[in-house]
GUPALO-774222 format. One record per residue: residue in three letters; y, x, z of N, C-alpha, C in turn. Coordinates in nm, 2 decimals, padded with zeros to 4 digits. Layout:
! residues N
<rovo aa="ALA" n_c2="Y" n_c1="X" n_c3="Z" ca_c2="Y" ca_c1="X" ca_c3="Z" c_c2="Y" c_c1="X" c_c3="Z"/>
...
***
This chain:
! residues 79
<rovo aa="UNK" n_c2="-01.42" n_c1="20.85" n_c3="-03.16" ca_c2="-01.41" ca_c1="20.86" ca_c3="-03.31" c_c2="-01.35" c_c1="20.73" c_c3="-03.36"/>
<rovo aa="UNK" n_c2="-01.26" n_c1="20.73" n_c3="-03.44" ca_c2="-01.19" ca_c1="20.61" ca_c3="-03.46" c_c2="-01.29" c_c1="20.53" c_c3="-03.60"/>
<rovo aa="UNK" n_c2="-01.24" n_c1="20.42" n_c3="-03.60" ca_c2="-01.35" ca_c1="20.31" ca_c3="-03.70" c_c2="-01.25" c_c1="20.39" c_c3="-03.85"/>
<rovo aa="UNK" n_c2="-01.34" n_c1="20.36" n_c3="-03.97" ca_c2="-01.29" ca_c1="20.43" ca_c3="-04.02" c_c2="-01.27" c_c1="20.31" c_c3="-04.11"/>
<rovo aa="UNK" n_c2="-01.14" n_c1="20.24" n_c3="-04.13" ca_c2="-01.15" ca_c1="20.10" ca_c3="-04.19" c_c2="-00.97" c_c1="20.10" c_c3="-04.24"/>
<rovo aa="UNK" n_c2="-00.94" n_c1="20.03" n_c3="-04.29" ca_c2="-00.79" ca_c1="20.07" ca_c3="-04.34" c_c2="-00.69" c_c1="20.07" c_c3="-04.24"/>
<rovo aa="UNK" n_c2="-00.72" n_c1="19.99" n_c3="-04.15" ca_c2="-00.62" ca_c1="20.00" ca_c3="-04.02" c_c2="-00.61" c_c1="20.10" c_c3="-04.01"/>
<rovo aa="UNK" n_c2="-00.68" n_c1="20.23" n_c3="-03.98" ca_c2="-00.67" ca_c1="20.40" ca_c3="-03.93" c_c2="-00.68" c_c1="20.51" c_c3="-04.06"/>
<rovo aa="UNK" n_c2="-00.68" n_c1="20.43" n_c3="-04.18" ca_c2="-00.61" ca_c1="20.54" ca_c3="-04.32" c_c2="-00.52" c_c1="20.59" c_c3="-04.33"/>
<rovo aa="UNK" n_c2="-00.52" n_c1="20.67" n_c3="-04.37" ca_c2="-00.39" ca_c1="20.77" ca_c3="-04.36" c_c2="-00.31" c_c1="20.75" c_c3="-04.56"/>
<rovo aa="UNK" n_c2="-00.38" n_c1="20.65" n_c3="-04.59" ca_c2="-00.37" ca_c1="20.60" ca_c3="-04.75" c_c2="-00.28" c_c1="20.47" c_c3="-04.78"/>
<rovo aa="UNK" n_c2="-00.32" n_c1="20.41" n_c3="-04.64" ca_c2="-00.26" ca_c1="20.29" ca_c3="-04.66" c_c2="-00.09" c_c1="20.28" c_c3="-04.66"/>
<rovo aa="UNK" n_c2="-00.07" n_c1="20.17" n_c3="-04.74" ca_c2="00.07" ca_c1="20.12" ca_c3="-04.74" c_c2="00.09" c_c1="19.98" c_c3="-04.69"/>
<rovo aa="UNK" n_c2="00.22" n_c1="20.00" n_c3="-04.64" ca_c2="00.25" ca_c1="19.82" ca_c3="-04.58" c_c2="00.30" c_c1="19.74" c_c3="-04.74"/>
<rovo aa="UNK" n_c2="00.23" n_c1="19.63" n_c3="-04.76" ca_c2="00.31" ca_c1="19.54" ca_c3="-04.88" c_c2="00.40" c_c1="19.44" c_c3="-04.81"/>
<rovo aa="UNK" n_c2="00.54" n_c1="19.39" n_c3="-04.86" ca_c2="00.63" ca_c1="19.28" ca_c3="-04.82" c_c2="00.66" c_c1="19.23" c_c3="-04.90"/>
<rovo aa="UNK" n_c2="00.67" n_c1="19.11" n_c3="-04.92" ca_c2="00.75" ca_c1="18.97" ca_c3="-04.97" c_c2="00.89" c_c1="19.00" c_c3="-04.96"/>
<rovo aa="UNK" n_c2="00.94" n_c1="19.01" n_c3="-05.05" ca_c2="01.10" ca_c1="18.96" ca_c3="-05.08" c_c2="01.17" c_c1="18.79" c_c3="-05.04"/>
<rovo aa="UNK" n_c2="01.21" n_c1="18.82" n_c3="-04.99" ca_c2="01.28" ca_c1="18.67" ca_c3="-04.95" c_c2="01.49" c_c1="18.70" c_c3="-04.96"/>
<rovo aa="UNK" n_c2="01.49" n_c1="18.56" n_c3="-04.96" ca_c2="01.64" ca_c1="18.55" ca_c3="-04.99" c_c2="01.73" c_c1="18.72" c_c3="-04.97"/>
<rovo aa="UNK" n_c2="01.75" n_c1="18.71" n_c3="-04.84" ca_c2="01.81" ca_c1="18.83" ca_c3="-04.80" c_c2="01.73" c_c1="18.95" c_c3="-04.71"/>
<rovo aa="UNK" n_c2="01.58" n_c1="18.92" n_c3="-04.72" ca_c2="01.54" ca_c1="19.00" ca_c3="-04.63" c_c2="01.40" c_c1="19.01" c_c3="-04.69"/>
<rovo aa="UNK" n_c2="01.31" n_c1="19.13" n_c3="-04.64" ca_c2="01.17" ca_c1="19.13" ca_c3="-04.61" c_c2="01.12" c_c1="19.10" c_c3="-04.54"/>
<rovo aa="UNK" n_c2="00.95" n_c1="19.06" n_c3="-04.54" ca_c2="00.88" ca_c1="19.08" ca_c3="-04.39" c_c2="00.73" c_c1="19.10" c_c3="-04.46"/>
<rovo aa="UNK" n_c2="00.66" n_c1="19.19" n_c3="-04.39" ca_c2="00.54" ca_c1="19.22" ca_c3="-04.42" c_c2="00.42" c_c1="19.12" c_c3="-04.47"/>
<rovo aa="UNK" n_c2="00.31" n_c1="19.15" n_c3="-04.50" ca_c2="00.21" ca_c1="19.06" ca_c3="-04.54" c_c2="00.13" c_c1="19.10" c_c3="-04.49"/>
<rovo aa="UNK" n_c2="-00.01" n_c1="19.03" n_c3="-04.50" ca_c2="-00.15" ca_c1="19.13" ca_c3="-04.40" c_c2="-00.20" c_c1="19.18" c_c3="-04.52"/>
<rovo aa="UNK" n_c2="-00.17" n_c1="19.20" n_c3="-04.62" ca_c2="-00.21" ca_c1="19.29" ca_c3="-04.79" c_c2="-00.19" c_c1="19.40" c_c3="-04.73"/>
<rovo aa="UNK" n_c2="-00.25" n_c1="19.52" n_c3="-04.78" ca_c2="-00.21" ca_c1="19.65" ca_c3="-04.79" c_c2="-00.20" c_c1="19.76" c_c3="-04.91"/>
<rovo aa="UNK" n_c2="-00.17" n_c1="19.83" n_c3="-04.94" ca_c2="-00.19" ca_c1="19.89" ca_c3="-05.07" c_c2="-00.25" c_c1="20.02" c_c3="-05.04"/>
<rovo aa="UNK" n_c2="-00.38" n_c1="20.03" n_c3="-05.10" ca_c2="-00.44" ca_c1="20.19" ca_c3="-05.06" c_c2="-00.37" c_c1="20.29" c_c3="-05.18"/>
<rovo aa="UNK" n_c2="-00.35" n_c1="20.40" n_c3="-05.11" ca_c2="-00.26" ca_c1="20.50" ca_c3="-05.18" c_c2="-00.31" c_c1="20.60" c_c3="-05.37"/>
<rovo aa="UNK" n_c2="-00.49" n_c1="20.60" n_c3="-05.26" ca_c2="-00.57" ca_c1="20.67" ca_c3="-05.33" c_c2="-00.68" c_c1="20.55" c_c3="-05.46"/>
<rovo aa="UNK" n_c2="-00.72" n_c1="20.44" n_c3="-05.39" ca_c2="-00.76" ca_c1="20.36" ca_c3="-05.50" c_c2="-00.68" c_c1="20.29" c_c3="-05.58"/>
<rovo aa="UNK" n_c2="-00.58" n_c1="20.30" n_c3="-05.56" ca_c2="-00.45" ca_c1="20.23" ca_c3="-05.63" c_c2="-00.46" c_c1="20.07" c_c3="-05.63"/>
<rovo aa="UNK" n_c2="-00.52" n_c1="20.00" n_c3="-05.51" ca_c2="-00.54" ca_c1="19.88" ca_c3="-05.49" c_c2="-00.53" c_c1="19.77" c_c3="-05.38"/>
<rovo aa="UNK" n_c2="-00.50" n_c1="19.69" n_c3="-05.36" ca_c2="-00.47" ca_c1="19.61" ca_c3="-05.28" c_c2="-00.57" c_c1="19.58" c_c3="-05.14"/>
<rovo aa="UNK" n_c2="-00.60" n_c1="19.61" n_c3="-05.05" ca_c2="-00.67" ca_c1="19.59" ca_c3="-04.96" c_c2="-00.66" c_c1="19.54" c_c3="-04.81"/>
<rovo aa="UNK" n_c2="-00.76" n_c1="19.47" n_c3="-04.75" ca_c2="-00.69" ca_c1="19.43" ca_c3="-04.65" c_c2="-00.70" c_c1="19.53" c_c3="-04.49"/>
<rovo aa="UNK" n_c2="-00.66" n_c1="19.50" n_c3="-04.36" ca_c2="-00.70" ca_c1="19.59" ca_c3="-04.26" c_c2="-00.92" c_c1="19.61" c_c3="-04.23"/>
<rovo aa="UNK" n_c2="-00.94" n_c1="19.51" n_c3="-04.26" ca_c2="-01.09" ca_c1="19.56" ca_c3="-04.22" c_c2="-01.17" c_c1="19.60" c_c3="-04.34"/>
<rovo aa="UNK" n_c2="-01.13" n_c1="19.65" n_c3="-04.42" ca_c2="-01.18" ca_c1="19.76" ca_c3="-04.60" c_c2="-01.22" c_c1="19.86" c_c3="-04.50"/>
<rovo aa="UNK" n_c2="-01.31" n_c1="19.90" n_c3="-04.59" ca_c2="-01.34" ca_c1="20.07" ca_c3="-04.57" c_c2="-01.39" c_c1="20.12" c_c3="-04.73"/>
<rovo aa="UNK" n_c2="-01.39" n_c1="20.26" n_c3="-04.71" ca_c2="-01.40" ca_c1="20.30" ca_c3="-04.85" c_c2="-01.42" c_c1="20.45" c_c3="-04.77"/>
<rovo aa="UNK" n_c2="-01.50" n_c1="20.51" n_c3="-04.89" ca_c2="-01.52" ca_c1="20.67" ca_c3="-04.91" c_c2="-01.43" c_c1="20.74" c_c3="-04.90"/>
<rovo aa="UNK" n_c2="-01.27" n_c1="20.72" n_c3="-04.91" ca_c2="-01.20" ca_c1="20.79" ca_c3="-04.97" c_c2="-01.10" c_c1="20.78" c_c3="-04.84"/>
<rovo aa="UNK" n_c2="-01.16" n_c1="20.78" n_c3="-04.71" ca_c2="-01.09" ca_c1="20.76" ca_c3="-04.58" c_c2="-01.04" c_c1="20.90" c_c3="-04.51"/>
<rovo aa="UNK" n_c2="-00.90" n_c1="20.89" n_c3="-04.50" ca_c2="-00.84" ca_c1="21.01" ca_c3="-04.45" c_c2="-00.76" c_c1="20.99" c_c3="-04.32"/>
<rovo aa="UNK" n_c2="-00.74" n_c1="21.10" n_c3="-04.23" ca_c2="-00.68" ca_c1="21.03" ca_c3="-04.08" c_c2="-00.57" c_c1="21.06" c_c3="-04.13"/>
<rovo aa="UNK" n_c2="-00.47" n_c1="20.95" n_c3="-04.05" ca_c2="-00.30" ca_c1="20.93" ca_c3="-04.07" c_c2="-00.26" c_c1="21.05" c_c3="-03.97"/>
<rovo aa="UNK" n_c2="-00.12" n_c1="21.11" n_c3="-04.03" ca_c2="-00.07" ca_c1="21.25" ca_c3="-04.01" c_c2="00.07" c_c1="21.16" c_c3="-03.94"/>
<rovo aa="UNK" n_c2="00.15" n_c1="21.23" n_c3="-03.89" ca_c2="00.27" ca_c1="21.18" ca_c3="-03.85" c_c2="00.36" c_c1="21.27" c_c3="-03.93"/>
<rovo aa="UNK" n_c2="00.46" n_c1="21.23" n_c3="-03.95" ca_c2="00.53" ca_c1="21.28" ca_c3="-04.11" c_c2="00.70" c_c1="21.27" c_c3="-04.05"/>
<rovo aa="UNK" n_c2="00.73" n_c1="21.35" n_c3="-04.07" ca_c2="00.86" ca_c1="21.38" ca_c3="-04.02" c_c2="00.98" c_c1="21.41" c_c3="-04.12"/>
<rovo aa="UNK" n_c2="01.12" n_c1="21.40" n_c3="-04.12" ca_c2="01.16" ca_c1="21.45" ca_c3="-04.27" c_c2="01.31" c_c1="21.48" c_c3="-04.16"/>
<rovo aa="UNK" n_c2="01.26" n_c1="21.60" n_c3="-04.09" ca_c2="01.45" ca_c1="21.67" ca_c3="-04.04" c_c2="01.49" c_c1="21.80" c_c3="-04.15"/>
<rovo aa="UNK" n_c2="01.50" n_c1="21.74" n_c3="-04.27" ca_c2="01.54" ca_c1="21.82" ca_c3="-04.37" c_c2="01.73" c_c1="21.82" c_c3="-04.35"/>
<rovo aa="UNK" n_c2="01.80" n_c1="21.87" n_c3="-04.35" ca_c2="01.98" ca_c1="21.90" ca_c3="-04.34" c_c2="02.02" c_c1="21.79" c_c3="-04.46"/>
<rovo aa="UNK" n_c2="01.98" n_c1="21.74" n_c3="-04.54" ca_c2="01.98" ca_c1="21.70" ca_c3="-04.68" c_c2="01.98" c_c1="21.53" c_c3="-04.58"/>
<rovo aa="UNK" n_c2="01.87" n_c1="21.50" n_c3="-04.50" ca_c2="01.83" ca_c1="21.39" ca_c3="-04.47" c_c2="02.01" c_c1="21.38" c_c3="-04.38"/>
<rovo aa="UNK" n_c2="01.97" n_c1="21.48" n_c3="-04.29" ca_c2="02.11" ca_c1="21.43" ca_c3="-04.21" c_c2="02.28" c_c1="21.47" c_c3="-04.26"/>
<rovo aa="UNK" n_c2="02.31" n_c1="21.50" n_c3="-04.32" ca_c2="02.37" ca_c1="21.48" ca_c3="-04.43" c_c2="02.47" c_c1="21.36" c_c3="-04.48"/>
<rovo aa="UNK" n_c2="02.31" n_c1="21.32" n_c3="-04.56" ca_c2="02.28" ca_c1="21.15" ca_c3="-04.59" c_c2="02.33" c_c1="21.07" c_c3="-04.46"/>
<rovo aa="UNK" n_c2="02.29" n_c1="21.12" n_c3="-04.36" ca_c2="02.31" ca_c1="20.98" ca_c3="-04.31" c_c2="02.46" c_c1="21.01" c_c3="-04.21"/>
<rovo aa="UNK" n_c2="02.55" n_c1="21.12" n_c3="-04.18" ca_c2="02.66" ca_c1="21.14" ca_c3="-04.15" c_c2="02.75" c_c1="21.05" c_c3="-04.27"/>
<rovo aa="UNK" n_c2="02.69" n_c1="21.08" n_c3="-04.42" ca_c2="02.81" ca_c1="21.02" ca_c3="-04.48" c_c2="02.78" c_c1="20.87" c_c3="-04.46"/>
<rovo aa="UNK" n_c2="02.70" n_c1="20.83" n_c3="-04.45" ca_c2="02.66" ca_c1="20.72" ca_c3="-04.44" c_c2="02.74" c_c1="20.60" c_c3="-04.31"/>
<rovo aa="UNK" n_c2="02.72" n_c1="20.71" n_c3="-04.20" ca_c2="02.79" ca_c1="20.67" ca_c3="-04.07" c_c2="02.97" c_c1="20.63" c_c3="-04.15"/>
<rovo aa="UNK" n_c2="03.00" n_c1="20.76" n_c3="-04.16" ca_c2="03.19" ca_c1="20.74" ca_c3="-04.25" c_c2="03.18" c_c1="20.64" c_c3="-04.29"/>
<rovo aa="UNK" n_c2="03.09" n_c1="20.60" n_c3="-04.39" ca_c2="03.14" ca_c1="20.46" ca_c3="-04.53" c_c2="03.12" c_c1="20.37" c_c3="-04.46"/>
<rovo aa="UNK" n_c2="03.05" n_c1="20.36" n_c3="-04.32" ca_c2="03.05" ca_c1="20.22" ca_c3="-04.25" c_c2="03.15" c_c1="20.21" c_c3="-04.18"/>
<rovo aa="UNK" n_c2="03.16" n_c1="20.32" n_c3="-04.08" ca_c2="03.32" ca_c1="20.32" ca_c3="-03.99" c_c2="03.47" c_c1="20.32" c_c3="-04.12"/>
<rovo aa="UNK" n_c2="03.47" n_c1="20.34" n_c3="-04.25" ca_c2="03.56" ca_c1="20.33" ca_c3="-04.35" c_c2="03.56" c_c1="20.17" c_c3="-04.35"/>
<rovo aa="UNK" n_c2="03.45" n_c1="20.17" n_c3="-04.40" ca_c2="03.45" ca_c1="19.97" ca_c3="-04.45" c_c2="03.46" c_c1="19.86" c_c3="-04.32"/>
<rovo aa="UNK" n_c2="03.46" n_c1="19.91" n_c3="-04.19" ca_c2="03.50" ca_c1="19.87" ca_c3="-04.04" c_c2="03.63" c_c1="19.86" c_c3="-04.03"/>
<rovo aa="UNK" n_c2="03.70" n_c1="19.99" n_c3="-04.05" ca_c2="03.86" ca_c1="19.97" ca_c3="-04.05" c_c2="03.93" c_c1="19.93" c_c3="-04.12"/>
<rovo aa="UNK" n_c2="03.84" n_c1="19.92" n_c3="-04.28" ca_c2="03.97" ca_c1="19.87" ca_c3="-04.36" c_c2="03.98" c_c1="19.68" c_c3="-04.35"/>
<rovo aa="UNK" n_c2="03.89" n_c1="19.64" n_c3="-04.30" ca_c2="03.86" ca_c1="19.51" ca_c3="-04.31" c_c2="03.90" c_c1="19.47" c_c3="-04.18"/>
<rovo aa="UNK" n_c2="04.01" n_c1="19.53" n_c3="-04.10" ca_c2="04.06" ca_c1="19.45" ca_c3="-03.99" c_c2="04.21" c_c1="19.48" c_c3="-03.99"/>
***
């Protein structure tokens, strides 16, 4: 049975710092359902098991075919 603490919520969110050109994580987390800032060893009532979440919608790949062009476009034109 897993600990039921924010590490293994299925609520939680990762929070990151913005920096110059990039992000990187923080050990904050954001619970989904209390609408609040929490860290990995919280626990709360409101604890649900994390799902694995997939998105092979046609729409996603798509997106990222055109996506591939505008990069191989902006590759060729710049040599």
């Amino acid at each position: 049975m897993p600990t039921r603490t924010c590490r293994t919520c299925g609520a939680r969110r990762q929070v990151y710092n913005r920096f110059a050109w990039s992000c990187a994580p923080t050990k904050l987390y954001y619970c989904a359902v209390r609408d609040d800032l929490t860290d990995m060893e919280s626990s709360c009532g409101e604890w649900s098991k994390r799902g694995i979440e997939y998105d092979l919608t046609p729409q996603r790949f798509d997106k990222a075919e055109q996506d591939i062009r505008y990069i191989m476009e902006q590759l060729l034109t710049e040599t």
